[in-house]
N, C-alpha and C positions, 0 to 999 in steps of 0.2 A: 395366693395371688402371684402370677406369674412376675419376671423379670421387668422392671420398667426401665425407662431412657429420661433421665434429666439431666437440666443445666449443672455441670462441675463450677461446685463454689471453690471462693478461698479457704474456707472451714475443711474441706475435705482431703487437706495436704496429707494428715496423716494417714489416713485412709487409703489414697490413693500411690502414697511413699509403701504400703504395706504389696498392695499388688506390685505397682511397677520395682519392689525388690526379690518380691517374689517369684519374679518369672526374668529378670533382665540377665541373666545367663542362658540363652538359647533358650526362654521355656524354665530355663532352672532358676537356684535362687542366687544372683546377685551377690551374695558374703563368700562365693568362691575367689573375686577377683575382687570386690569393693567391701569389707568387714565396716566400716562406716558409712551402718544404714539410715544415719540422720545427715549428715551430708549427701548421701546417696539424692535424696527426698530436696534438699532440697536446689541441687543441679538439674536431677532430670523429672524432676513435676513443679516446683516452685514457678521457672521461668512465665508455667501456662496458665497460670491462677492468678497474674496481676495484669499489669496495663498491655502486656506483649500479647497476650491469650486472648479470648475470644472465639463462642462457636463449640467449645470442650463438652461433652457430654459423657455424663456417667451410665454404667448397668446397674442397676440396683435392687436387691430382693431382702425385704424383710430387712432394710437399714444396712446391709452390709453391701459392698462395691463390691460387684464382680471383674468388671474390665472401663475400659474408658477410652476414648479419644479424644486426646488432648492437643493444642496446635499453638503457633504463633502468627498474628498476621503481621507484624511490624517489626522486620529485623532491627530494626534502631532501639527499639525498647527494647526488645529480646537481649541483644549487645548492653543497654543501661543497665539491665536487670543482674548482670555477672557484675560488671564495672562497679555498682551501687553495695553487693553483697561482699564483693572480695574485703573489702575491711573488718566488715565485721564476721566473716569466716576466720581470718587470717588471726586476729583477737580470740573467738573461742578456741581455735586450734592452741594457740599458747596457751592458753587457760586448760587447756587438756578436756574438752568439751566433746571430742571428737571421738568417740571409741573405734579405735581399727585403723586411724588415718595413717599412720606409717606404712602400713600393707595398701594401703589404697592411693596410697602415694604411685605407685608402679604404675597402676593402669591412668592416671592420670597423667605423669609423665610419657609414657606409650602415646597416649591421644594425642599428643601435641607433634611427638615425633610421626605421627602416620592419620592423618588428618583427612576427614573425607572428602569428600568432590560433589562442593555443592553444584546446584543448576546459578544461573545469575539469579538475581534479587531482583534486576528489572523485570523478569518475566515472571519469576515465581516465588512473591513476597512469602506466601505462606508455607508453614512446612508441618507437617504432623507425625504424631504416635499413637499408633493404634495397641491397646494390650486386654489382652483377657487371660483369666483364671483359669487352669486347667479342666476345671468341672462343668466349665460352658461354651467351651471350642465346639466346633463342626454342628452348633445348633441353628446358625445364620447371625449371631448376635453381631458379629464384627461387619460383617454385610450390612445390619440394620446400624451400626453406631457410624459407620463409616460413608454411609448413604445418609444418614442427617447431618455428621458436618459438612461434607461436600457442598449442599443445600445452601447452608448459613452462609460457606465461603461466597459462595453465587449472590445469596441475594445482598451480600453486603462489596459488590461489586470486583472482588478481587482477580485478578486476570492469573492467577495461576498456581497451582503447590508442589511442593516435594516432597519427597521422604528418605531416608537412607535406612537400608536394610542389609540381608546379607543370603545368600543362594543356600544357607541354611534354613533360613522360614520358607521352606518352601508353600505352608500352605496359604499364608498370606500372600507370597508373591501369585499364586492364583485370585487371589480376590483382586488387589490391586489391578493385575491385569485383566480381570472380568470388567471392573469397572474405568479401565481406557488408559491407566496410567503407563506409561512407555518411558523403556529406558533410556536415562541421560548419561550416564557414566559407568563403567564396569572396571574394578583395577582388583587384583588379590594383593594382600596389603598383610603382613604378620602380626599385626596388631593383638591377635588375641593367641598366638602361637606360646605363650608361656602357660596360658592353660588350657587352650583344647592341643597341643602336641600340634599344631601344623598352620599353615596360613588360613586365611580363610576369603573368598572370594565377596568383596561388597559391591553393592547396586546402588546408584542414584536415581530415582525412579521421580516422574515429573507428568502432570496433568493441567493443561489447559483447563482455564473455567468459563474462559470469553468476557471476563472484566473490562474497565477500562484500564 
């Protein structure tokens, strides 16, 4: 049975903390820069599995996640969802819960010093992450995952999305731009120059959906 598309539960954190660390280096794996892969999991997939999320769709074959698109439509809950969790992060950290958080300290420190360039919030509530496994690139799946959220953003009336990327994905930024998204911001920014050796140029990339 081929590849299917369903709704991303809250159940599937782990699952989906497994891809999104397995490819959040360029494609590569995520413990070069971030060694805390459950913190990892739950920064950049937790936020889209509760009240913020909405629309997320998984790949699925034979019970394992291949790739997913995950989103948030309500910056205000995305924003609760760190504000609500910093306590009890900041608790297991002292509790030593964290394996790698010293090292992962850096790039989180970095992010705050070199911060992206969002679009406004009034025009483009929603914002997404598109990822897949290496074993299923260039088959269309990110085309089909990414052409059913779009859909859901639409029909649940949202006037607009973003995303941030970097002139590294270039094969994404082909699909993005097949499907209309046009750039809002461009700055080369060092943020990740402690481990690829160099800067690296980021994109704010932004698509009207004709919401209210």
């Amino acid at each position: 049975m081929p590849p299917q598309l369903r709704p991303a539960l809250p159940t599937d954190l782990a699952a989906l903390t497994e891809v999104a660390y397995a490819t959040g280096f360029f494609g590569r794996s995520a413990e070069v820069y971030f060694p805390a892969k459950r913190l990892f999991g739950e920064l950049w997939v937790g936020p889209y599995l509760g009240p913020a999320g909405g629309c997320g769709l998984v790949l699925e074959e034979g019970g394992q996640i291949l790739g997913y698109v995950l989103g948030a439509q309500d910056p205000l809950a995305y924003r609760r969802y760190f504000l609500q969790g910093l306590p009890r992060w900041l608790l297991q950290a002292a509790q030593g819960r964290f394996s790698g958080l010293e090292a992962s300290l850096r790039f989180l420190l970095r992010a705050l010093r070199y911060p992206s360039k969002a679009a406004p919030n009034r025009l483009f509530p929603a914002h997404l992450h598109l990822n897949l496994l290496s074993g299923v690139r260039g088959q269309g799946w990110g085309e089909r995952l990414l052409r059913a959220h779009l859909a859901c953003l639409q029909q649940k009336g949202l006037p607009g999305v973003q995303l941030s990327t970097t002139e590294e994905n270039r094969a994404a930024l082909g699909l993005y731009q097949k499907l209309g998204f046009r750039e809002y911001a461009r700055w080369t920014s060092p943020l990740w120059a402690p481990w690829l050796g160099r800067p690296v140029v980021h994109l704010t990339l932004v698509l009207p959906l004709g919401g209210d």
